[in-house]
C-alpha positions in Angstrom: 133.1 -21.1 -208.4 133.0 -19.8 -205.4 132.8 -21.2 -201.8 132.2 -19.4 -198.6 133.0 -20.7 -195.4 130.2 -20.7 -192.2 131.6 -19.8 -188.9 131.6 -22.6 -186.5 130.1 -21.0 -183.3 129.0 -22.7 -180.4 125.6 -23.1 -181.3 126.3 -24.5 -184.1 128.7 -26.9 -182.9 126.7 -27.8 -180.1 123.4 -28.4 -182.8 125.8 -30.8 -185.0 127.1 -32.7 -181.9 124.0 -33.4 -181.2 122.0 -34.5 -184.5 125.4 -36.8 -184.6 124.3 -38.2 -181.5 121.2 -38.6 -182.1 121.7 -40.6 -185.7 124.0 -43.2 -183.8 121.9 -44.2 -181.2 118.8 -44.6 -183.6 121.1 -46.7 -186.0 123.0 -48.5 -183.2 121.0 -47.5 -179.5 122.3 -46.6 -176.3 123.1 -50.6 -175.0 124.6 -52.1 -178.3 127.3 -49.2 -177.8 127.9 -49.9 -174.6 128.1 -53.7 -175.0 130.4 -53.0 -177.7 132.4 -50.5 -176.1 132.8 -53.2 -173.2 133.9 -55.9 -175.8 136.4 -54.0 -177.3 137.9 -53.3 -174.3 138.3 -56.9 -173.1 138.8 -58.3 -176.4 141.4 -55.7 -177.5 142.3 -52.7 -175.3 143.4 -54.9 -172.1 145.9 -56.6 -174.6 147.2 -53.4 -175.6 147.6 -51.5 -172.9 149.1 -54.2 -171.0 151.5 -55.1 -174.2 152.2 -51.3 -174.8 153.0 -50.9 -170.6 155.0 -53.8 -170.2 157.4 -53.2 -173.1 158.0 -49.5 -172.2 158.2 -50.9 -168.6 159.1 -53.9 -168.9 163.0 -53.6 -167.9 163.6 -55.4 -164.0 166.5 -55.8 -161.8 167.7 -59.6 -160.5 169.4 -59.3 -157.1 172.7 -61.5 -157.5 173.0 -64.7 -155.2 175.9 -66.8 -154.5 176.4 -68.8 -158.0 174.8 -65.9 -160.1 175.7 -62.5 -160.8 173.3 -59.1 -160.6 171.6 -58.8 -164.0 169.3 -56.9 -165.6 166.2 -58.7 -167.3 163.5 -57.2 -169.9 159.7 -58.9 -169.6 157.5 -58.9 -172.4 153.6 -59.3 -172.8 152.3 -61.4 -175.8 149.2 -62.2 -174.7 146.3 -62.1 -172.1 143.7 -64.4 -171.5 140.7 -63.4 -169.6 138.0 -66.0 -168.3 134.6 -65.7 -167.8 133.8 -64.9 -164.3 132.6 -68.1 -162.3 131.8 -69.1 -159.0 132.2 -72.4 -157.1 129.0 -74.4 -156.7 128.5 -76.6 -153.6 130.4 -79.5 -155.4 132.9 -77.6 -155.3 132.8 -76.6 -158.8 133.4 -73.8 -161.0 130.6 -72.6 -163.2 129.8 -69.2 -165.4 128.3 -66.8 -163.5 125.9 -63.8 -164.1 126.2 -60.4 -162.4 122.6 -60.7 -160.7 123.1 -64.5 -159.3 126.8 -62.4 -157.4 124.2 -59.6 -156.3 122.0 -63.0 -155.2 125.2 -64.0 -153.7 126.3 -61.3 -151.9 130.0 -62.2 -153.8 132.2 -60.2 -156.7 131.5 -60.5 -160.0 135.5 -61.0 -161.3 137.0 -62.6 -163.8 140.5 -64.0 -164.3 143.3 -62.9 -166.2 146.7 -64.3 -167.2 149.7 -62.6 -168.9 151.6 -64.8 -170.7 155.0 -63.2 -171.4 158.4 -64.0 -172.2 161.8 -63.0 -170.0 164.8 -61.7 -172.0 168.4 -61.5 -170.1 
């Protein structure tokens, strides 16, 4: 049996690209990618890239003092925690926030983050 190979030209590539394109976004549309694009980041790719930094990185210098000599320490990321952005109500308490009631507010729509890590001497 014989098979015979089609040339890959532009046109061609450019015409599978995108009919690929166009079946995701009718199975999955335009927002659900991007909201799970954005998910993955912050539930996944922060940690990683933070984790994957730090431990190629992750090597500091500790001036010496008068009871303790010059040493070299190694930090390491296990885990980040991000929070969901909130502002401070006039109570003078935190509460979620949306981005349209920061636009509302004329304020930043931030979050916070923690690195929890571990020091090794």
């Amino acid at each position: 049996m014989e098979t015979t190979a089609t040339k890959l030209t532009p046109e061609t590539f450019a015409d599978l690209q995108n009919s690929w394109l166009k079946a995701y976004l009718k199975r999955h549309g335009f927002s659900r990618h991007q909201f799970d694009t954005y998910n993955h980041f912050v539930l996944q790719g922060i940690q990683e890239t933070v984790c994957a930094s730090a431990n190629r990185d992750g090597f500091f210098d500790v001036a010496a003092t008068a009871s303790t000599p010059r040493r070299t320490m190694r930090l390491t990321f296990q885990r980040v925690t991000i929070f969901p952005p909130s502002l401070k109500n006039e109570n003078g308490i935190f509460e979620k926030t949306t981005p349209s009631q920061c636009r509302l507010k004329k304020c930043s729509y931030q979050v916070k983050s923690y690195a929890y890590g571990r020091v090794k001497t």
